[in-house]
C-alpha positions in Angstrom: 82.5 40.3 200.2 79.2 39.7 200.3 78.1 43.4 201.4 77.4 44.6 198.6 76.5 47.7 199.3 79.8 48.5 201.7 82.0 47.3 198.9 80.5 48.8 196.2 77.9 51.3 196.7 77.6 52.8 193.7 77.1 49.6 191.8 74.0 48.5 189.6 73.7 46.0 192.2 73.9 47.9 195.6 71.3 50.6 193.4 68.9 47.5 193.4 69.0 46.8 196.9 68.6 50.5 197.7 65.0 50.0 195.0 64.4 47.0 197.0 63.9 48.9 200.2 61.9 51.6 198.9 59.2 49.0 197.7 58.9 47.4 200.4 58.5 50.8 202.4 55.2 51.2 199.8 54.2 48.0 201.1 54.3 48.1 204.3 54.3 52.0 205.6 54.5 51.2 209.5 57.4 51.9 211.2 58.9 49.9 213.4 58.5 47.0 211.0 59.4 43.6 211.7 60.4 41.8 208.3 61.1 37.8 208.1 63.2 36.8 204.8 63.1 33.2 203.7 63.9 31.0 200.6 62.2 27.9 199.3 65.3 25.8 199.5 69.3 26.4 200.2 71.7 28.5 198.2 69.5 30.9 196.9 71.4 34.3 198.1 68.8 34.3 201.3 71.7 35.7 204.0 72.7 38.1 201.2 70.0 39.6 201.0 69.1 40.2 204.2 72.5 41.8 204.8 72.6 44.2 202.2 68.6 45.4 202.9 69.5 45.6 206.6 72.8 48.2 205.1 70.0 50.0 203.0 67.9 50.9 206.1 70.6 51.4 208.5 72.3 54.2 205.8 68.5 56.1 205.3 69.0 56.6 209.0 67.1 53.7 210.6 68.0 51.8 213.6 68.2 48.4 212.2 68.5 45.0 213.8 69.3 41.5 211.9 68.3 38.7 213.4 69.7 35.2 212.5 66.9 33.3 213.1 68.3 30.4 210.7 69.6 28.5 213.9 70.7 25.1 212.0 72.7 27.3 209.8 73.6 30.6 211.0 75.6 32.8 208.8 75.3 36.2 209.9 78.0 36.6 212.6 80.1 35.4 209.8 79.1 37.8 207.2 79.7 40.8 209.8 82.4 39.2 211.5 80.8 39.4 215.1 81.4 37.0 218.2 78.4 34.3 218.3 78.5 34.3 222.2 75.0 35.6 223.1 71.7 36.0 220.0 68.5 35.0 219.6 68.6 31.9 221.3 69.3 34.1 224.1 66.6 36.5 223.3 63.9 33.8 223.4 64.9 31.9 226.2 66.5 35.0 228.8 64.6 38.1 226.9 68.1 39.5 226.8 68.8 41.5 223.9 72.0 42.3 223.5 73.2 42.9 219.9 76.5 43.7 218.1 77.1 46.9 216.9 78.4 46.5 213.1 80.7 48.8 210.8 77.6 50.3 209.8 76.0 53.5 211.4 72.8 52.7 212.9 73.1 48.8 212.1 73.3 45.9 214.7 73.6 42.2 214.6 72.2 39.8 216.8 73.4 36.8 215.4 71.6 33.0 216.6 73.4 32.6 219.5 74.9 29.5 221.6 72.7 26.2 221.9 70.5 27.3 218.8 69.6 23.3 218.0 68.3 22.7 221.1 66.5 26.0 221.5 65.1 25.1 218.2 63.1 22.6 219.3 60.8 24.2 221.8 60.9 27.5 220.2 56.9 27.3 220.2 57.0 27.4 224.0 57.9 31.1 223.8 55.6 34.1 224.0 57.4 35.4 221.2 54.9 38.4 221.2 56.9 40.1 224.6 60.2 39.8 222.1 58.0 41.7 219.6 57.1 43.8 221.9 61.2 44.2 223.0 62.0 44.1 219.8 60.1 47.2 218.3 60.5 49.7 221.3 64.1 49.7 220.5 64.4 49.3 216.4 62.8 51.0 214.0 63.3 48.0 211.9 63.9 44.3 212.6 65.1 41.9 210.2 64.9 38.3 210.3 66.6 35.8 208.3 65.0 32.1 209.1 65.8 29.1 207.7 64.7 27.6 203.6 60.9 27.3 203.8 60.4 23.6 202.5 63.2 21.8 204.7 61.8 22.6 208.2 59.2 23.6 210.3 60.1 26.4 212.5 59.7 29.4 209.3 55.8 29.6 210.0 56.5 30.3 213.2 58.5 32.9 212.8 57.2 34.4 209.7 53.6 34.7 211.6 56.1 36.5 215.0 57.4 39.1 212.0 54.2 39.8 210.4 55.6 40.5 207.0 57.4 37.9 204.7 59.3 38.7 202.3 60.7 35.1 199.8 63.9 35.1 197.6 64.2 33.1 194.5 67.1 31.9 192.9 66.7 32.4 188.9 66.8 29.3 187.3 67.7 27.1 190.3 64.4 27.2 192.1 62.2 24.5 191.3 58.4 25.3 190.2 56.8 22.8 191.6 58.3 23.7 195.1 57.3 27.1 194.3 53.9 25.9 193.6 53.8 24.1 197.1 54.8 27.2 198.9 52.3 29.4 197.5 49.2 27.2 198.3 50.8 26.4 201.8 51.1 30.0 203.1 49.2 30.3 206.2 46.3 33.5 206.0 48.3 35.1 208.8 51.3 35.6 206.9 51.7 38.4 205.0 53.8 37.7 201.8 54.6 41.2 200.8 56.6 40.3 197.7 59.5 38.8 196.3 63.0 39.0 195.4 64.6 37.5 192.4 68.0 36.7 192.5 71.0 35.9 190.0 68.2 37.4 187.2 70.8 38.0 184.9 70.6 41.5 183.1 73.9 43.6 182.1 72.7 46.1 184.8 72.4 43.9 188.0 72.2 40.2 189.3 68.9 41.2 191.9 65.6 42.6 191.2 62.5 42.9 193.0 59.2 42.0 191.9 55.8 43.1 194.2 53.5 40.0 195.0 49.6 40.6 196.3 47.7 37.7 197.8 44.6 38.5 196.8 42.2 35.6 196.2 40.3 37.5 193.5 43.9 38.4 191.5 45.4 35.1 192.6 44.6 33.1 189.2 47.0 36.6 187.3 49.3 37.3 190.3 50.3 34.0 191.9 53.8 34.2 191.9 54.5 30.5 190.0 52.4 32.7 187.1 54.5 35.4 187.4 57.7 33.6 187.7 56.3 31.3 184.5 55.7 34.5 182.6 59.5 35.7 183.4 60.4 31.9 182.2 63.5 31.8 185.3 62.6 29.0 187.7 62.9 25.5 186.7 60.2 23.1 186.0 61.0 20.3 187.8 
């Protein structure tokens, strides 16, 4: 299973995710929050990750909403097991929310939805700031899944409609140079908050969190290809 924190809770690893959250709660204080949670390419643990923060929220007693904004691939109806009838697609076209309640107290799933290609395609059309708007009178947090940054264009989008992003990497599986791209590509809109490594091998847990500022006068020490050079875990080609 790939919920960690339902199948073992008291694990190193379900610990990290529960560390995770609290980090990002120093980083961004508001509440409700709207979160978007992207990778630089596929199979880096993106879905994962999103499911097991969204668990660490929901069980601290926030109403919490995933979102599977990653409409070539969805995955999250899967993960939870939910019907993949009515989602975002839905939301963006209709402005009808109507998630899935999960096994979780407090958690909710609104998985991408029928016709997701096709809604894909003119999801710049939208005014996605009334589904914002929707979105945050009825959560108290909002978690987004879109698709691997490099592959597609839509992640911009939606990264700038959540306001904060937050970027996995894969431990030794991501490449620099695409790391390198993504950093000096980040709109000034976007908020990078931080980032989490994953499959960082340690005896006490495969994820880890590391906090990431944007500042231009601390980019040269903080960039995050220095910082993931430094930690010698992403691959150089």
């Amino acid at each position: 299973s790939k919920l960690i924190l339902h199948k073992n809770p008291l694990s190193p690893e379900a610990e990290a995710f529960k560390k995770l959250k609290f980090n990002i709660d120093i980083l961004t204080k508001e509440f409700p929050k709207i979160i978007a949670v992207t990778s630089i390419i596929e199979n880096e643990g993106k879905s994962t990750i999103v499911a097991n923060l969204a668990i660490a929220y929901s069980l601290a007693g926030y109403k919490t909403l995933i979102i599977d904004g990653d409409l070539r691939k969805p995955s999250l109806h899967k993960i939870f097991e939910t019907p993949n009838e009515h989602g975002f697609t839905e939301l963006v076209t209709k402005n009808i929310l109507k998630p899935y309640p999960s096994r979780f107290q407090n958690l909710f799933i609104l998985p991408a939805g029928e016709d997701s290609l096709n809604v894909l395609k003119i999801l710049d059309a939208f005014d996605l700031r009334k589904i914002r708007e929707l979105l945050t009178e009825n959560f108290d947090v909002v978690i987004l899944d879109t698709p691997p940054v490099l592959p597609v264009a839509e992640v911009n989008t939606l990264a700038d409609f959540a306001g904060h992003l937050l970027l996995v990497v894969r431990a030794d599986y991501t490449p620099k140079k695409l790391l390198f791209e993504f950093e000096t590509s980040i709109p000034e809109n976007i908020r990078l908050i931080g980032f989490v490594l994953n499959f960082y091998k340690r005896a006490e847990s495969h994820y880890r969190y590391y906090k990431y500022y944007h500042h231009e006068t601390e980019k040269e020490n903080n960039s995050l290809s220095n910082l993931l050079k430094k930690l010698k875990i992403v691959k150089e080609d």
